[in-house]
Every structure is written in C-alpha cells, then in structure tokens.
C-alpha atoms as one frame of an Amber mdcrd trajectory, in Angstrom:
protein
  33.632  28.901  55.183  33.673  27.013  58.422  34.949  27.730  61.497  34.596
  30.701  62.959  34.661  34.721  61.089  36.302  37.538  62.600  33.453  39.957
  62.237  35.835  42.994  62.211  39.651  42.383  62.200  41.245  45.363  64.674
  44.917  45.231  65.944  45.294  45.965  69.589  46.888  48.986  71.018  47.759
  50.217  74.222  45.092  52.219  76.338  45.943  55.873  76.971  45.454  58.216
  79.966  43.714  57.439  83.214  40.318  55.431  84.062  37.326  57.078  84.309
  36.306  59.255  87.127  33.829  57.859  89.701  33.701  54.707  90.644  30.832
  52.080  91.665  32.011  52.213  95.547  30.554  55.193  95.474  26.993  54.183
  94.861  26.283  50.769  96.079  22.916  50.456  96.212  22.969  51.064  92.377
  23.975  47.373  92.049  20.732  45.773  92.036  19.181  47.683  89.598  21.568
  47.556  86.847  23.034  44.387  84.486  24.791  40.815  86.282  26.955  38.604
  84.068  24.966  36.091  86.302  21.783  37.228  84.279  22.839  35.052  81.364
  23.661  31.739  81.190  27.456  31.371  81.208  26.921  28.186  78.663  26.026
  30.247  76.377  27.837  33.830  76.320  30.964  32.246  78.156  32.191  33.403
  81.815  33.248  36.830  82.801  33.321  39.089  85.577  30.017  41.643  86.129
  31.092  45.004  83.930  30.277  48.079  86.269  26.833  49.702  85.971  26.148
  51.586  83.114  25.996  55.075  84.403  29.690  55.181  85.893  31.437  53.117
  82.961  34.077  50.736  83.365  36.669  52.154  84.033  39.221  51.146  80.811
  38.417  54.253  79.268  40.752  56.968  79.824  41.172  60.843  79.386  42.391
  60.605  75.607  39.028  58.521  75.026  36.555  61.521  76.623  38.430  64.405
  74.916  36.504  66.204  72.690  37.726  68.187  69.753  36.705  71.447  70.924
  37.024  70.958  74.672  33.952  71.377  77.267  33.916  71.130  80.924  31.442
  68.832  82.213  28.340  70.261  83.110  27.701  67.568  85.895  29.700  65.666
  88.092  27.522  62.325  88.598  27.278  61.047  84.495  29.945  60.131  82.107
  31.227  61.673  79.171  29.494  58.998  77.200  26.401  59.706  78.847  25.991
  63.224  78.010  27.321  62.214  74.283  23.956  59.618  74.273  22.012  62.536
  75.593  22.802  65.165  73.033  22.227  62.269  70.609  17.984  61.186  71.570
  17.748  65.142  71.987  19.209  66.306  68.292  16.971  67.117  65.633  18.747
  64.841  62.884  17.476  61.872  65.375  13.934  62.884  65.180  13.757  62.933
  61.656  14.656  59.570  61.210  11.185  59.060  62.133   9.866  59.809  59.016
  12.589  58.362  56.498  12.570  54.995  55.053  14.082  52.019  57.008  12.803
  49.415  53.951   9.318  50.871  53.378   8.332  54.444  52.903   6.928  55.736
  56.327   2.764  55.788  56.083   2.832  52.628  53.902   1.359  50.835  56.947
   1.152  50.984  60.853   3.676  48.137  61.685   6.652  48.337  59.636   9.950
  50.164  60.749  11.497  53.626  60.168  15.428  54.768  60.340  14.010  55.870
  63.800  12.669  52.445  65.558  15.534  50.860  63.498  17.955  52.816  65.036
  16.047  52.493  68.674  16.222  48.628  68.175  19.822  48.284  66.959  20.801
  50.375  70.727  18.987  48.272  72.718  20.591  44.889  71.114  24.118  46.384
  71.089  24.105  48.004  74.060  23.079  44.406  76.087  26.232  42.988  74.022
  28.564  46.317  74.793  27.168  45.732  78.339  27.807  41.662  78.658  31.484
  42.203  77.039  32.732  45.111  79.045  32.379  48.168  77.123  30.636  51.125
  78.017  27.026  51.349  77.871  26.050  54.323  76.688  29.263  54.304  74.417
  27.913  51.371  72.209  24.282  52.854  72.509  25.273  56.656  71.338  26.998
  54.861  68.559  23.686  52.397  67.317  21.697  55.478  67.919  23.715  57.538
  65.681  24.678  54.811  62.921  21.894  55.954  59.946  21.988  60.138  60.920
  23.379  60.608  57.707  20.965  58.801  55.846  19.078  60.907  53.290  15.420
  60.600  52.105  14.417  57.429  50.641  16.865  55.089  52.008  19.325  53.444
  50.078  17.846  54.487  46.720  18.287  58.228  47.966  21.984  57.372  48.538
  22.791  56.024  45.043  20.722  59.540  43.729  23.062  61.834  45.732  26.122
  59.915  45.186  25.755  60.211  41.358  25.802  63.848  41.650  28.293  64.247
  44.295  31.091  61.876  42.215  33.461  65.387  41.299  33.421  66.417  45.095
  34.307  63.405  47.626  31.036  61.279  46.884  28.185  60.502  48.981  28.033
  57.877  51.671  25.174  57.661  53.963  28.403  57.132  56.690  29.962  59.223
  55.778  27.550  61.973  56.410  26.758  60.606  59.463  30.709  61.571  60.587
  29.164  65.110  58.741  26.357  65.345  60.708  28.083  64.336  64.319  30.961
  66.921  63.717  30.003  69.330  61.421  25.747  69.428  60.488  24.014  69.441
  63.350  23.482  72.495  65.631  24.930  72.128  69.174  28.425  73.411  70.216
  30.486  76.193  68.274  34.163  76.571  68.574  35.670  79.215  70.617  38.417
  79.869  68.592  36.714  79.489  65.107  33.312  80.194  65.564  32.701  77.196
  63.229  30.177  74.669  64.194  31.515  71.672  65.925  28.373  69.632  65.346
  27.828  67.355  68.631  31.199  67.774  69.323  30.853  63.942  70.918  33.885
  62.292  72.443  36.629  60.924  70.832  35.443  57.229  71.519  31.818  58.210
  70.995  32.742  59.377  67.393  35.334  56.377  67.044  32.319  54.095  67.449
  30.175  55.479  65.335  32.268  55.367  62.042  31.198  52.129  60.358  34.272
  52.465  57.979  37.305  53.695  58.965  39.002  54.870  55.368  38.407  57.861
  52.393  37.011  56.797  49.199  40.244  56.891  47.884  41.593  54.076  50.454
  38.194  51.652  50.356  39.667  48.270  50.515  38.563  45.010  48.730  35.677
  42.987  49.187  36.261  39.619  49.450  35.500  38.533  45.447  38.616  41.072
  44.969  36.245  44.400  44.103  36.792  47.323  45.639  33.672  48.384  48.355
  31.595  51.739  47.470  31.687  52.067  51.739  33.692  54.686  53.237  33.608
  57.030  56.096  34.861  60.416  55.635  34.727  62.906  52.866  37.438  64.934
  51.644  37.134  68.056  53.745  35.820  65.857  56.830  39.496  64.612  57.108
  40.816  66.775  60.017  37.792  65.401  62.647  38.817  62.015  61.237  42.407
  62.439  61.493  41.825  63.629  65.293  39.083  60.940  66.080  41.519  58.326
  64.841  45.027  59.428  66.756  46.721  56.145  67.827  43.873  53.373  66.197
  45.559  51.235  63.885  44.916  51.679  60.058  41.754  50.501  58.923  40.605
  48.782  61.994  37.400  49.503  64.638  37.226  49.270  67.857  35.448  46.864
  69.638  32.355  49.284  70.390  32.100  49.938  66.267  32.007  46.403  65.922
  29.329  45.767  67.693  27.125  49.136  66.552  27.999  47.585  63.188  26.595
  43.972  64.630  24.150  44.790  66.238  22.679  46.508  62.747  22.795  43.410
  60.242  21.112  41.543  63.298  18.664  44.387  63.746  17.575  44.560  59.668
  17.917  41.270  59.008  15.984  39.631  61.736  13.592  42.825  61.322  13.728
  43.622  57.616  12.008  39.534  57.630   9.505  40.143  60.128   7.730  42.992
  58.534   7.770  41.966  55.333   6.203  38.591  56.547   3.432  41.001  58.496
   3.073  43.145  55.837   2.040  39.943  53.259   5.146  40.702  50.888   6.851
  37.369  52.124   5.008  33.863  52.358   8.029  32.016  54.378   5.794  28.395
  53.123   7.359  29.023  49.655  10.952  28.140  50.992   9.759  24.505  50.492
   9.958  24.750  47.239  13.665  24.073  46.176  13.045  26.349  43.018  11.607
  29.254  44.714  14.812  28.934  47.205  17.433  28.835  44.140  15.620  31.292
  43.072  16.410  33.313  46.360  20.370  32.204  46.619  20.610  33.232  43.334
  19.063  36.657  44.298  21.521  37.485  47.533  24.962  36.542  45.270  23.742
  38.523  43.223  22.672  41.166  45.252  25.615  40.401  48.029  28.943  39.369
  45.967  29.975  36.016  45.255  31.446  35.425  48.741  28.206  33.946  49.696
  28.584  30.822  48.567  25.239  28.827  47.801  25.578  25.841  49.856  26.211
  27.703  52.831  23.447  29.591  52.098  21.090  26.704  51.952  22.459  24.982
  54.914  21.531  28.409  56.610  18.161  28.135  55.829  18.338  24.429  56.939
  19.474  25.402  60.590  17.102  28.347  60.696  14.073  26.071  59.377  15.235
  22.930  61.759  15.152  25.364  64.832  11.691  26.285  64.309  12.641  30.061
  63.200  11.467  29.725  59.625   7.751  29.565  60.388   5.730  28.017  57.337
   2.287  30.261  58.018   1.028  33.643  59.441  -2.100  34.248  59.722  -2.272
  37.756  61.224  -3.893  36.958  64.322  -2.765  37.799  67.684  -1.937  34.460
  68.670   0.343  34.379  65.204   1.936  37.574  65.660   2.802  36.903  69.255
   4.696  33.627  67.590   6.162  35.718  65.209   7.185  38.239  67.881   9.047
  35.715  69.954  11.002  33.889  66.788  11.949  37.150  66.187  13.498  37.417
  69.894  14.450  34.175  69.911  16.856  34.620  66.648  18.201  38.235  68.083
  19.177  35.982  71.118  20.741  33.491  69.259  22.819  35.445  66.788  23.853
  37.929  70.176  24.950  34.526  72.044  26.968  32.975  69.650  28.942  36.025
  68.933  29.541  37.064  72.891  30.379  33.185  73.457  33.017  33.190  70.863
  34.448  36.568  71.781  34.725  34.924  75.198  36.426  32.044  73.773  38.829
  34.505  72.038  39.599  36.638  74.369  39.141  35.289  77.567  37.565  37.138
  81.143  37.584  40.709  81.504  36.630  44.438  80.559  37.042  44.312  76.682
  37.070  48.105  74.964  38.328  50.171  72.079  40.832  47.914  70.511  41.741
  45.963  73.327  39.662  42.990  71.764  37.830  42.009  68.248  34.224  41.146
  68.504  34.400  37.132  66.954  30.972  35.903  64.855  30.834  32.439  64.119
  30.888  31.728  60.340  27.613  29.822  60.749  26.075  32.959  62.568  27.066
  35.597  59.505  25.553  32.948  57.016  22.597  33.106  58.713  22.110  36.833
  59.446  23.274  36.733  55.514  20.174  34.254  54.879  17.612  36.468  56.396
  19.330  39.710  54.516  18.840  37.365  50.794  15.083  36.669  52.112  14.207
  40.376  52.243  16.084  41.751  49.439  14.186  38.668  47.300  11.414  39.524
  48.156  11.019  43.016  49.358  13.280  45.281  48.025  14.822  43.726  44.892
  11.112  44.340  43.509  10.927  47.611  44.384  14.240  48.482  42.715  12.489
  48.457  39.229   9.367  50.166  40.390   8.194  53.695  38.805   8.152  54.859
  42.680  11.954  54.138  43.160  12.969  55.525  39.689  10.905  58.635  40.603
  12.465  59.171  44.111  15.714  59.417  42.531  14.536  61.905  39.950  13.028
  64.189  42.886  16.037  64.657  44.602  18.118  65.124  41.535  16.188  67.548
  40.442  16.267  69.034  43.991  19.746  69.689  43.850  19.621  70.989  40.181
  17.290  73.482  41.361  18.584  74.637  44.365  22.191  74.619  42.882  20.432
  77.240  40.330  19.130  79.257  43.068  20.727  78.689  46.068  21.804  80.792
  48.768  18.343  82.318  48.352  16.278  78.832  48.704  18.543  77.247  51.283
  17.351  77.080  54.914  19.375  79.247  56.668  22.678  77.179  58.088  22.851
  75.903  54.760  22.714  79.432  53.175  25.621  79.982  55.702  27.855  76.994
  54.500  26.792  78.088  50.712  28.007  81.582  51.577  31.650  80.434  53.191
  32.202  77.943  50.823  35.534  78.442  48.747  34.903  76.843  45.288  31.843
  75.453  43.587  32.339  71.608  44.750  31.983  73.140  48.187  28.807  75.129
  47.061  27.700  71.589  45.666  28.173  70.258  49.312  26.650  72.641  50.958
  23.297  71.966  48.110  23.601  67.722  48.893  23.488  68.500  52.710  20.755
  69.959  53.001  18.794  67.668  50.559  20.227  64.715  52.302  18.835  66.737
  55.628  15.224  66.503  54.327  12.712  63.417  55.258  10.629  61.730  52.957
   7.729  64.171  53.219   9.749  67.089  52.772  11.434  66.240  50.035   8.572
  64.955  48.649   6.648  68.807  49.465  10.039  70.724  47.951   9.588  69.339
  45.200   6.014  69.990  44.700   6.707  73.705  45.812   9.203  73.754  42.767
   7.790  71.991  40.149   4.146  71.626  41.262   2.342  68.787  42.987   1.501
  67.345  39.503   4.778  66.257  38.688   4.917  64.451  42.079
C-alpha cells in the first residue's frame, strides 16, 4: 500500500450560480485578524494563495450551494449563509446533548476523558484550520464537524448496533444516517410554509452536502475493500427526497471536498484522542508495545476489528514511524510535567497527520480556492496507516474489552426494551413531537420510526432514568 491514498475519491463537476455576496474589499481591516497561508510553512502544506477571511467566504460558492430546501431570506446582511447554518448548529438542542453521550467512555466515568460533545468541538477546530488552509469555507467545514455524531444515540456505537437490530424491517439504523434525520427532519427550528412539516435546520444545500459522511441508501452501500459490503449509509428510506435535493448535480457516490475533510478531520480527532485518554485514564501502558507479542497481539486485534485491508506489516511499520518520531511515549506518570508531554505529542501528531494530507492535496491539485467537488482531499498511504495504528491501539485496549462486558450487554438490553415498551404504549409515553410523528405516521414501520427516534434522542442518563421509570431502578 505505498504511495499515496485518495482519502475520498469525488469526480469534479462544474460550479453553479454566482459567488457569494460580499466581498473582503469591503472590510479591510478584517485582514489581520483572521488566517494567512503565510502562517504555515509552505514546506510542509505546499504553496497557495491566502483563502478570504472566514466570515465573508470565498467566494466559489454560488446561489445553488446557499439554497435551502424550504427557502428563508437572510436575516442579516453582514454573515454568510454558512454562518448562520454553524449558528443554528452550537445553538440546537441535539448539540447540547452530546454532552452527556458516550464518545468511548460513558460520561461521569472520570473528569478527563471525552464526550460526543468535546469530540465533536475538537474535530471543528482541526477541520476547519484544513477547510481554511485549502480554500473552502470556514464555517462550511466547521457546521459540518460540528454536526457529524447528532444522530448518535445513547451509548455510542453499542447503542447503534441495539437500534439497528430492531429497525432491520424499516430502512435500518445508522448513526449517519440520523444525523441527515436530525438536520432535516428531528430537530425543532424552521417549519415549511407550504406543508407545515418540520424542516429540521433547514441548513444549506452545501452545509447538508458536507455533513453526510456517506452518500448512498442501504440498499446501494458499496464494497469495502476485502470485497464485503459496508453496514455505512446515509439516508433512510423516507429521508430520500432531502437527499435527492441535497445531492442535485454531485456525482454518484462521491463527497465533496468539505465532507472529506469533516470525515478527516474525525479519524484524526478519535484516533489521536481515543489514545490519549485511554493512556490518562491507565487503560493503556504504551511501554508494552516493546514487546513484539503484546504488538501481534494488537495487529491481530485491528484486522480483526478493521477488515483485512490492513495489512500487518504496514501496520507495524506504522508503529515504527510513530515510535521513531518520539510520539509513542514509553511512560506516563500522571504528573503535570507528563501530561503537558502528553498534551503536546498529541498536538504534535494532529499537526502531522493535517500536514501531510494538505501537502499532498497541494501536490494534487495545485494553487487555488478548492470547494465542493472541485478537488479530492489526498492522504498519504503512510498517514491512513498511521491514524489506522492509533484506531487498533484503542480498540485493543479500550473498547474491544468492553465489548464483552455485562455493562455493554446491558446497555443494549435497556434500549431494546425501551422501544418494546414504548412501541406498546406509545403515543401516550412519547414526548410530545414524537407523539406528533407517531400520530401522522401511515403504517406501523413508520410508527416504529417515530419509537427509535426518540430513543435514539435520549442521552445516556435519560435512557438510563426511562428505563428505571418503566421497569424500576432495580433492574438498572
């Protein structure tokens, strides 16, 4: 696997409509306080030409890129679309309740580790420098990192597999795919005028483009590279319209630039994270890696957890680079001084995994403004191996453990019997806009839906205290 990976493959297309409106004459003393390509070193992100300040947008983006599917007129005339999408983002209520649902450890379990919240909050600020330093817009490639887990339901991943066993007759369930749900549909903002159907954020075209991690249905998931077919997807069956109208004119299948970096700037965020609080936390002692059993031990652990694609001697020339570079620090001790060393490997590898990919989409595609799917953002083989190396170290050691824990096997029973129950006795013990989609639902799968959403709406704690309130807090 050498060379160089294409870290999302999408075929260009002509731009539509006219540039943005404003323009950065119109504010020049706004130029000192905002980004220079002359910030970074051009040796290592490659040359281009300063991208205008965030707040006014470059100006590739044009009026089919701002429309939004039940059409608003701006309520200001000095922000962008995008920033009023980012806006009704940090304010929405599905945002603050990623504060209390699990990024890799259950929120409480201690005072360092991450939720879906500071996640989310770390994965904007690290694609939103790379959106910034390749052209794109800002706030664009921020709204869309904010928004990227929204649809996540309690309990992380293991909630997902819970919900997505009962939701197999109608559509699935796919923590992305109820993000697209939440964005469009879920969460409480702007109704249509000619409906009176909620319109969800009712974000920008682009805004919404960007934040769908996988373009296709369930019924169109393509292959993974050992020939399986993915369990990803985007949309659910009755989502399709939005999705049809978010994806006018993008080539089948393929992101645009600002998805590509949302979905970047995540596996650098977790991985590089995921690693540093387990290491705080005492769950990972990086001075076993010199044994070479305890490391088979851990290649073995990320095929198997990752697909054969990751082969193992790329794997352990990974950890070779990573461990020659200083990142793969042998002790922790917990003091200050060590977690100030921690800290800064920890910027240090963000840094060097954001490099190497703007460098080689510099390479690629030369000088200039690069947006929607006027460019592909290029990894470096060596880069995904390693952001693939840190991934095998936490789910060794972190959450391939917890899979066979009581606790995990538990969460899933809570929220299936969460839906049982409230399928039994729903509209009566949904909260009210879920009552409302129970009520104007046509057939029981959409009654079902109606039941998953708002379990999938619910945090940790609450679905933790619904439970109890149904089946008493012994059984918790």
């Amino acid at each position: 696997m050498r060379g160089t990976r294409w870290w999302r493959t999408s075929a260009r297309r002509p731009l539509q409509g006219r540039g943005c409106a404003g323009s950065v004459s119109d504010v020049p003393d706004l130029h000192q306080q905002h980004f220079r390509q002359g910030s970074l070193d051009p040796d290592v992100v490659g040359r281009a030409p300063a991208p205008l300040p965030g707040e006014y947008g470059p100006g590739a983006y044009g009026d089919f890129d701002v429309e939004r599917y039940c059409p608003e007129a701006p309520k200001r005339q000095d922000r962008t679309a995008f920033a009023r999408d980012r806006a009704r983002v940090v304010h929405s209520s599905a945002m603050r309740r990623l504060g209390a649902k699990t990024q890799v450890l259950t929120p409480g379990t201690d005072d360092y580790s991450r939720t879906r919240l500071t996640h989310s909050l770390e994965v904007a600020q690290i694609g939103r420098e790379m959106g910034r330093a390749l052209g794109a817009d800002p706030d664009l490639v921020d709204t869309a990192c904010l928004v990227h887990d929204l649809g996540h339901p309690p309990f992380g991943h293991n909630g997902e597999t819970a919900l997505a066993a009962l939701a197999t007759e109608i559509g699935g369930f796919e923590g992305n795919a109820q993000t697209l749900r939440v964005l469009s549909r879920l969460e409480p903002k702007v109704l249509s005028a000619s409906t009176g159907l909620s319109a969800g954020l009712n974000l920008t075209r682009a805004s919404l483009d960007a934040s769908v991690k996988y373009p296709w249905t369930y019924a169109d998931r393509p292959c993974n590279p050992d020939g399986s077919r993915t369990g990803k997807f985007g949309v659910y069956p009755d989502d399709e319209p939005i999705f049809t109208w978010l994806r006018a004119g993008a080539p089948e299948g393929k992101k645009p630039i600002e998805a590509q970096i949302m979905d970047l700037a995540d596996d650098i965020a977790y991985s590089v994270h995921d690693v540093e609080d387990a290491i705080v936390s005492g769950r990972v002692d990086l001075g076993v890696l010199r044994s070479s059993a305890v490391m088979a031990e851990v290649i073995a652990s990320t095929q198997e957890a990752y697909g054969s694609w990751v082969e193992s001697n790329e794997l352990e020339a990974a950890f070779d680079r990573l461990r020659s570079a200083g990142f793969l620090q042998s002790t922790y001790d917990n003091t200050r001084r060590g977690l100030s060393e921690l800290k800064n490997r920890t910027s240090d590898l963000i840094g060097r995994f954001s490099a190497a990919a703007l460098k080689a989409t510099r390479t690629a595609y030369g000088s200039g403004t690069h947006t929607r799917f006027s460019a592909e953002l290029v990894v470096p083989a060596d880069t995904v191996m390693e952001i693939q190396a840190l991934k095998g170290l936490a789910w060794h050691f972190v959450m391939a453990p917890r899979e066979g824990e009581p606790m995990a096997a538990r969460q899933r029973e809570i929220l299936t019997n969460l839906v049982g129950i409230l399928s039994d006795r729903a509209p009566d013990e949904l909260e009210t806009q879920f009552a409302e989609d129970w009520h104007a639902a046509r057939d029981d799968g959409a009654r079902l839906r109606a039941v998953i959403d708002q379990v999938a709406s619910l945090t940790d704690q609450s679905a933790n205290a619904w439970h109890a309130r149904f089946f008493g807090s012994a059984q918790r």
